[in-house]
C-alpha positions in Angstrom: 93.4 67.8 114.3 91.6 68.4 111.2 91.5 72.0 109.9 87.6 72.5 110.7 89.2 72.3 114.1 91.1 74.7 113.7 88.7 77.3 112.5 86.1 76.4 115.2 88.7 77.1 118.1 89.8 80.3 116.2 87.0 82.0 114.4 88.8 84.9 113.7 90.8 83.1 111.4 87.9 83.3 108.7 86.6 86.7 108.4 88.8 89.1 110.6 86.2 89.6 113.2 87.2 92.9 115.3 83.4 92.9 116.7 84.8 92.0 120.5 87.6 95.1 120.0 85.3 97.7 118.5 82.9 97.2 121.9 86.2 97.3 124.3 87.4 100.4 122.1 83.9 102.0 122.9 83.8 101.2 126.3 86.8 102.9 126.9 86.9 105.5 125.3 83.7 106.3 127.3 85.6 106.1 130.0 88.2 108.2 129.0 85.2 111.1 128.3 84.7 110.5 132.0 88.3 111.3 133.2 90.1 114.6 133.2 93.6 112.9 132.5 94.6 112.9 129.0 97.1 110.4 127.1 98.9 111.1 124.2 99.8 108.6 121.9 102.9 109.0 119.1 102.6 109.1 115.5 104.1 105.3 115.9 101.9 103.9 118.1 99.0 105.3 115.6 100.6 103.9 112.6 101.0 100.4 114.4 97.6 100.4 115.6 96.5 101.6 111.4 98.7 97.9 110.4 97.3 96.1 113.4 93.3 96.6 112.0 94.6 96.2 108.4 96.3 92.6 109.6 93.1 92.1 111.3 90.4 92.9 108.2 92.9 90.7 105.8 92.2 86.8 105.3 95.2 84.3 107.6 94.9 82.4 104.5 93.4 81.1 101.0 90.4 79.8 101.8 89.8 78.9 97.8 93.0 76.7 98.6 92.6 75.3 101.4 89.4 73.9 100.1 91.2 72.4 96.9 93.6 70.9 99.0 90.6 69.4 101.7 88.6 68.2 98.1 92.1 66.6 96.9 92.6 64.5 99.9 89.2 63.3 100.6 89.1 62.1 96.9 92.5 60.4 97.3 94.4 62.7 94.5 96.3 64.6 96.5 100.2 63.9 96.5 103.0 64.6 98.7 106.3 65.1 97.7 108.3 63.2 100.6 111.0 63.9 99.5 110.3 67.8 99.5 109.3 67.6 103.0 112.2 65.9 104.1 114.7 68.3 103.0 112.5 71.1 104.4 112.6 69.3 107.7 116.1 68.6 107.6 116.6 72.2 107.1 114.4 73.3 109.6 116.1 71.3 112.3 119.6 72.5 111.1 118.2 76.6 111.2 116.8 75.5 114.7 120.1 73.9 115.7 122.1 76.9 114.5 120.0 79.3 115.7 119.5 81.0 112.4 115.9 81.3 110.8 115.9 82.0 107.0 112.8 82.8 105.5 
């Protein structure tokens, strides 16, 4: 899988896009003007809604980097450091095996 793939399966990945949850958002809340029932959310669930549209609006990752990375390897420069990736896998599986995560 290359990691054009990637962004075509999830688009959202690049800029964010909340377009498809602002038109459910209006949709229901023209509903809701419709109905005589009346929710009430906590001061949590608003605060967790507040982080979920920041999470949304900020970049999954460094697109400046990625594209370094993408130039490095198509030009041959790019080096990995086997012996780096080893250990991290080594550790990975152990964590796994333990059933401790570090981060």
């Amino acid at each position: 899988m290359n990691i054009d793939d990637v962004l075509k399966v999830s688009p959202g990945l690049v800029n964010g896009n909340l377009e498809g949850k602002s038109a459910r958002n209006t949709e229901a809340t023209k509903t809701d003007q419709q109905s005589s029932e009346k929710v009430t959310l906590s001061a949590r669930s608003a605060e967790l809604q507040s982080l979920g549209v920041k999470v949304a609006a900020e970049e999954a990752f460094d697109a400046v980097k990625v594209e370094a990375i993408k130039a490095a390897i198509l030009s041959g420069q790019y080096k990995v450091n086997s012996g780096k990736v080893a250990d991290s896998l080594i550790n990975t599986v152990r964590e796994m095996l333990s059933g401790t995560v570090q981060k």
